[in-house]
Structures are given as structure tokens and as C-alpha cells.
DOTOR-178698 format. One record per residue: residue number from 1; residue in three letters; x, y, z of N, C-alpha, C in turn. Coordinates in Angstrom, 3 decimals. Layout:
BEGIN
k|r|nX|nY|nZ|caX|caY|caZ|cX|cY|cZ
NUM|Ala|X|Y|Z|X|Y|Z|X|Y|Z
...
END
This chain:
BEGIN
k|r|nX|nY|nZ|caX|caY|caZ|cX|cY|cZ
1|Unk|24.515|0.124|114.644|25.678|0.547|115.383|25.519|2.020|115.758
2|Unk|26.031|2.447|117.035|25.719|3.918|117.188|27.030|4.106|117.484
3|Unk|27.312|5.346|117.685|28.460|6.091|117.924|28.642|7.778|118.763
4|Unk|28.627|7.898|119.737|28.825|9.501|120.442|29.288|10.643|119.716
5|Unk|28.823|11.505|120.072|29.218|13.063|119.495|28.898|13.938|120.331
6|Unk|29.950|14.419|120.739|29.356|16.306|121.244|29.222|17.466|120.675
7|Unk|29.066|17.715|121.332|28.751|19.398|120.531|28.950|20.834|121.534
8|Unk|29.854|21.094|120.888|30.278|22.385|121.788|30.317|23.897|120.916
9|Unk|29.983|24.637|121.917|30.002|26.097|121.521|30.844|27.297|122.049
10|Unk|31.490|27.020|121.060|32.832|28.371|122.195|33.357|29.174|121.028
11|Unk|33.755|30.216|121.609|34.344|30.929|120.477|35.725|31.187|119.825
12|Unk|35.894|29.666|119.995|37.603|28.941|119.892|36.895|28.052|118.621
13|Unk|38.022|28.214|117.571|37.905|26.781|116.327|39.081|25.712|117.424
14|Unk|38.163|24.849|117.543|38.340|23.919|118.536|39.266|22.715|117.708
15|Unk|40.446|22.826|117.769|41.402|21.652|116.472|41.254|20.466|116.855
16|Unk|41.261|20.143|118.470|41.645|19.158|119.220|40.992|19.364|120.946
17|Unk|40.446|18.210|120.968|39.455|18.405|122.200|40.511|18.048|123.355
18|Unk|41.890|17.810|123.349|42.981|17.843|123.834|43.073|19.595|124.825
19|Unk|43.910|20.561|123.451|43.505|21.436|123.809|42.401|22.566|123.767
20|Unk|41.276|22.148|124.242|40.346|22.981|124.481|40.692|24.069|125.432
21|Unk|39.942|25.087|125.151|39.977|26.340|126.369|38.608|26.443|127.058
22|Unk|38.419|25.886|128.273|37.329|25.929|128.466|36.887|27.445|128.987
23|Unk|37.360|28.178|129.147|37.221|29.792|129.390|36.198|30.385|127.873
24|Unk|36.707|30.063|126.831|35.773|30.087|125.502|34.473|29.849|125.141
25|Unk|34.200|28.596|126.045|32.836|27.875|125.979|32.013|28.811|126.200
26|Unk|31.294|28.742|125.301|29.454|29.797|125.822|28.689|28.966|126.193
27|Unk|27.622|28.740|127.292|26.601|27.728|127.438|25.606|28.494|126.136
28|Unk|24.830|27.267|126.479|23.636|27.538|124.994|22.785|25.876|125.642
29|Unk|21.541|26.192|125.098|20.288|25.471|125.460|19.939|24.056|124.278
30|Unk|21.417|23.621|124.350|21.193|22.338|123.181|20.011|21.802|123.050
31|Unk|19.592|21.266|124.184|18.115|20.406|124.311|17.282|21.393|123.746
32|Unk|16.896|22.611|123.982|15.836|23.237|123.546|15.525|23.277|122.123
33|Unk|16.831|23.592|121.567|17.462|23.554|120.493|17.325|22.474|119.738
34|Unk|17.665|21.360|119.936|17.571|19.914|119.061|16.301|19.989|119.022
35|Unk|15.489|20.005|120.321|13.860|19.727|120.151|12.795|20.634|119.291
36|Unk|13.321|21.667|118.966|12.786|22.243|118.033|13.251|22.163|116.358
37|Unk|14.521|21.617|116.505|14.676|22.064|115.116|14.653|20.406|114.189
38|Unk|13.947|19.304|114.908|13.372|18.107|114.267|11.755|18.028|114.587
39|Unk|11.317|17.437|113.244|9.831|17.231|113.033|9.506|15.991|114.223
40|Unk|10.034|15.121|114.036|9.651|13.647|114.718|10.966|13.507|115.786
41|Unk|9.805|13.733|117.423|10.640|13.226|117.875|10.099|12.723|119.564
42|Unk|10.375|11.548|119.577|9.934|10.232|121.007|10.164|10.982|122.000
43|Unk|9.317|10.865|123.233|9.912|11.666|124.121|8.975|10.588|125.262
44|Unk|10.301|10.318|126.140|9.988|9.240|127.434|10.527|9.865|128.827
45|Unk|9.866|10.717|129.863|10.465|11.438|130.346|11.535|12.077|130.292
46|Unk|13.043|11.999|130.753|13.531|12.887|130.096|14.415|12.351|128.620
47|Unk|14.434|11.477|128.510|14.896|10.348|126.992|14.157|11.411|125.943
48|Unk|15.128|11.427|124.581|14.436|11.967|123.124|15.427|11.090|122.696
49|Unk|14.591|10.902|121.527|14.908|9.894|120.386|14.595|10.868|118.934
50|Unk|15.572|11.636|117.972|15.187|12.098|116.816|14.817|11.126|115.970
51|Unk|14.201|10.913|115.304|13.916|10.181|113.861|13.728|10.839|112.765
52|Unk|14.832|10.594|112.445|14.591|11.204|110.799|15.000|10.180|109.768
53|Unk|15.251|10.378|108.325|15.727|9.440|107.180|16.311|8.647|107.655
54|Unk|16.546|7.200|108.157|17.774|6.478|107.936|18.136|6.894|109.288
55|Unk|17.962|7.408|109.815|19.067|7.977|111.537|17.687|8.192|112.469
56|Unk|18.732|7.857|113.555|17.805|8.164|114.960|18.664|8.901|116.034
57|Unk|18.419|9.990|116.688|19.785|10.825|117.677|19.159|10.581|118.923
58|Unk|19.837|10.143|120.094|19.113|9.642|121.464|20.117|10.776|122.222
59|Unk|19.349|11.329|122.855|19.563|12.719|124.163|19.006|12.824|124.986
60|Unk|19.432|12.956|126.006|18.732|13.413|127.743|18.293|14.667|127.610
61|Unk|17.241|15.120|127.764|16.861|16.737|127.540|17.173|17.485|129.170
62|Unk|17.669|18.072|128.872|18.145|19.207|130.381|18.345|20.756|129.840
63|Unk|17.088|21.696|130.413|16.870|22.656|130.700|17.708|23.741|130.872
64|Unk|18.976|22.859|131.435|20.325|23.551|132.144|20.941|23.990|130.809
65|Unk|21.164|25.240|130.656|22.086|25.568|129.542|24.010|24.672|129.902
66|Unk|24.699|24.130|129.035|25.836|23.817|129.062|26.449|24.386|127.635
67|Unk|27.868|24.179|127.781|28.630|24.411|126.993|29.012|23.387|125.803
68|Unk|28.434|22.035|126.319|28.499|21.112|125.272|27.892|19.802|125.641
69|Unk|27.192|19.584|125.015|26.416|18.225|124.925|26.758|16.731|123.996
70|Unk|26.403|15.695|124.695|26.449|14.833|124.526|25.315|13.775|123.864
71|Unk|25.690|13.455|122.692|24.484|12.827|121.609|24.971|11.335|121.206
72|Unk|24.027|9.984|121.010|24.158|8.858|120.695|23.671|9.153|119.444
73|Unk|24.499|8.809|118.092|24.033|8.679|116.757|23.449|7.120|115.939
74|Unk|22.630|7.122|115.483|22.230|5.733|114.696|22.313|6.121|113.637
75|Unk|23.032|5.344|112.441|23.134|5.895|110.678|23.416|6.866|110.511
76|Unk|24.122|6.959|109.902|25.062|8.277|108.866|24.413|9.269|108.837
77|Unk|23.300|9.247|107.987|22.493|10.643|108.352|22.160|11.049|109.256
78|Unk|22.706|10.799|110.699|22.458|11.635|111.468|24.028|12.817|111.942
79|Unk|25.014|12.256|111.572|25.970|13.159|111.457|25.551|13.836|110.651
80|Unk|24.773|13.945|109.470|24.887|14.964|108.370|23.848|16.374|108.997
81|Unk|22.863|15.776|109.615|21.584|16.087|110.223|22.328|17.418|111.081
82|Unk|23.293|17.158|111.978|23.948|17.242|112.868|25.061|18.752|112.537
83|Unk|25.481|18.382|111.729|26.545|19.386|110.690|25.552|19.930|110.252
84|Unk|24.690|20.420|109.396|23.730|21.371|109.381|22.970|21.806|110.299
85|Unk|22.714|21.445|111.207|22.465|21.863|112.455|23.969|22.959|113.404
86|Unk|24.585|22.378|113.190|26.050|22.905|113.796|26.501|24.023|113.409
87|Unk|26.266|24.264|111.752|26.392|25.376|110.736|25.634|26.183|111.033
88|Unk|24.556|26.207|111.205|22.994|27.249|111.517|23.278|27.805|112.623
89|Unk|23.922|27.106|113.489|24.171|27.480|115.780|25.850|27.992|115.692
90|Unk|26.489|27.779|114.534|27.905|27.847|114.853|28.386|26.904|115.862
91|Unk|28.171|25.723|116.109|28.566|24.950|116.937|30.196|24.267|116.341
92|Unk|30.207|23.644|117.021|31.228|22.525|116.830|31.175|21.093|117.222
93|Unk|31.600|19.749|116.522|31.313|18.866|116.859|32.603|17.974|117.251
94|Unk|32.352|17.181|118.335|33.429|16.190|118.283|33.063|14.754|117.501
95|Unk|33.598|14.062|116.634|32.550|12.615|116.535|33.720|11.208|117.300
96|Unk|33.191|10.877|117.979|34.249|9.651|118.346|34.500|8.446|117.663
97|Unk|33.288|8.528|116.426|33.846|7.272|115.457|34.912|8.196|114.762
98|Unk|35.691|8.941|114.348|36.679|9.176|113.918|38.225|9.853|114.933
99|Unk|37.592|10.081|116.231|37.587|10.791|117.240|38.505|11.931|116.826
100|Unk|37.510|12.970|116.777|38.230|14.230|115.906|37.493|15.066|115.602
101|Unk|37.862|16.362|115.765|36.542|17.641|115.438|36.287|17.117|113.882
102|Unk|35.526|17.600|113.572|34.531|17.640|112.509|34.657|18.584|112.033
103|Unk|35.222|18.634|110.367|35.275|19.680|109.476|34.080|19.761|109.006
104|Unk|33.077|21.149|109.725|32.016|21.244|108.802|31.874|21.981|107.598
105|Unk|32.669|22.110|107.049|32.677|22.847|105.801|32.900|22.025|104.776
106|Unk|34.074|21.157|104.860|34.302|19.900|104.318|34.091|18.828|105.287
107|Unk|32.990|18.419|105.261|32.709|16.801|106.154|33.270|15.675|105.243
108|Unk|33.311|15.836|104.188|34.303|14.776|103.214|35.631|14.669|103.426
109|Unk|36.327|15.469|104.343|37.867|15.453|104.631|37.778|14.398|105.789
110|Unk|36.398|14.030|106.667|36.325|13.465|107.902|35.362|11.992|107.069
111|Unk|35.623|11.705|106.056|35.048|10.718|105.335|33.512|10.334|105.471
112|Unk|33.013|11.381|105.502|31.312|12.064|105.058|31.316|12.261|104.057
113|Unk|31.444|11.409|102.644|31.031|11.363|101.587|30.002|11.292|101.018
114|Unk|28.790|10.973|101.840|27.616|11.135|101.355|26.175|12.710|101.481
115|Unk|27.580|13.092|102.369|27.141|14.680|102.802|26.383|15.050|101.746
116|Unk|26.821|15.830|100.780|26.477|16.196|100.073|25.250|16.055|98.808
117|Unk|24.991|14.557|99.324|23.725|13.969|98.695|22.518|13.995|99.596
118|Unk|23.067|14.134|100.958|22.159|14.359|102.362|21.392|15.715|102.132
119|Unk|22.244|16.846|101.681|21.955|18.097|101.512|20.901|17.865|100.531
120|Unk|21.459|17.634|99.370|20.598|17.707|98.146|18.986|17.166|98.200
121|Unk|19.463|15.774|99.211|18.104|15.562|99.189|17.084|16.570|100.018
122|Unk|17.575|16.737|101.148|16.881|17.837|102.148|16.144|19.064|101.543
123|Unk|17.024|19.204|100.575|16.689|20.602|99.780|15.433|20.249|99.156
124|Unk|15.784|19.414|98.017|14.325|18.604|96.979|13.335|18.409|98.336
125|Unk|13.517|18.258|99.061|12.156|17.826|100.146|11.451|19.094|100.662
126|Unk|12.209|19.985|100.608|11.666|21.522|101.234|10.893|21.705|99.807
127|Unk|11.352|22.278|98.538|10.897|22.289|97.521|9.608|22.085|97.396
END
């Protein structure tokens, strides 16, 4: 099952994608960005496919800096993938399986309960 997410960068804590300010938005180079900061990743002209643990993230790569991008998620760990990624860029996420910004500080308030075992493992793997 997959599920959409964006990702936006503005310098608004974004409560509700209702009221957004789009005057806030900073563009930023998502694609460049995703493509560097995963080990494994498919690339079919402009199609990427991340693969990592358990998750796969499917994105159109475009050059064009925007203010927020649009991502297909496969398995849980790729929201988690995603939120540490978000934390590092200061981003923000929308997820539409809950349809609702994303507490990245507490992703367990947005029923990401396994967050925190996502981390742990990531860590033991750098190690």
C-alpha cells in the first residue's frame, strides 16, 4: 500500500495545510537533496525509486527548485526515513494517510510508534 506526502519548506510551523502562507515558502532543491542523502537508489529517466529497509520512496526528479514536493511512500519506514530527513533540512511534512502535518519531534503523537526503533536501528548500523 502506498500513501503521498509532501514536503515543504517555509519559515511558518505549518499547523494546517488549510492555512498555509504561501509568501513563507523558501524554494529548496528537494530532488537534489533526496538523491544524495540515500545509498540505493533506481533511476529511470526522470522516475527515482529510494530503497531502503522495508520502504521504497517514488519521485520525479526536477532540477527546478520548489517550495514543496511531492513523494509516493511504500512501508512505514519510509515516513521515518523521511522525518529524519525533514529534521536535518528543517522541512515540514504533510502525510495524507493521516492527512495532517507531521509532528516531527513527536511522530508518536501522529501514530509513528515504531519511530523510535527506526532510529535506534539506523544508529547500530552507522556504528
Amino acid at each position: 500500500m502506498s500513501w503521498d506526502i509532501v514536503l515543504f519548506n517555509s519559515k511558518q510551523k505549518i499547523n494546517s495545510v488549510a492555512e498555509l502562507d504561501e509568501i513563507q515558502l523558501e524554494t529548496t532543491d528537494f530532488s537534489g537533496i533526496l538523491e544524495t542523502s540515500f545509498n540505493r537508489i533506481n533511476k529511470s529517466e526522470n522516475h527515482r525509486e529510494i530503497v531502503g529497509t522495508d520502504f521504497t520512496i517514488d519521485f520525479f526528479a526536477d532540477r527546478k527548485p520548489s517550495s514543496n514536493y511531492m513523494l509516493s511512500l511504500y512501508g512505514e519506514n519510509g515516513i521515518y526515513a523521511l522525518i529524519e530527513l525533514a529534521k536535518k533540512h528543517n522541512w515540514q511534512i504533510y502525510d495524507s494517510g493521516i492527512d495532517g502535518m507531521v509532528d516531527l519531534e513527536n511522530p508518536e503523537r501522529n501514530g509513528f510508534k515504531n519511530h523510535r526503533k527506526y532510529v535506534e536501528q539506523i544508529k547500530k548500523s552507522k556504528s
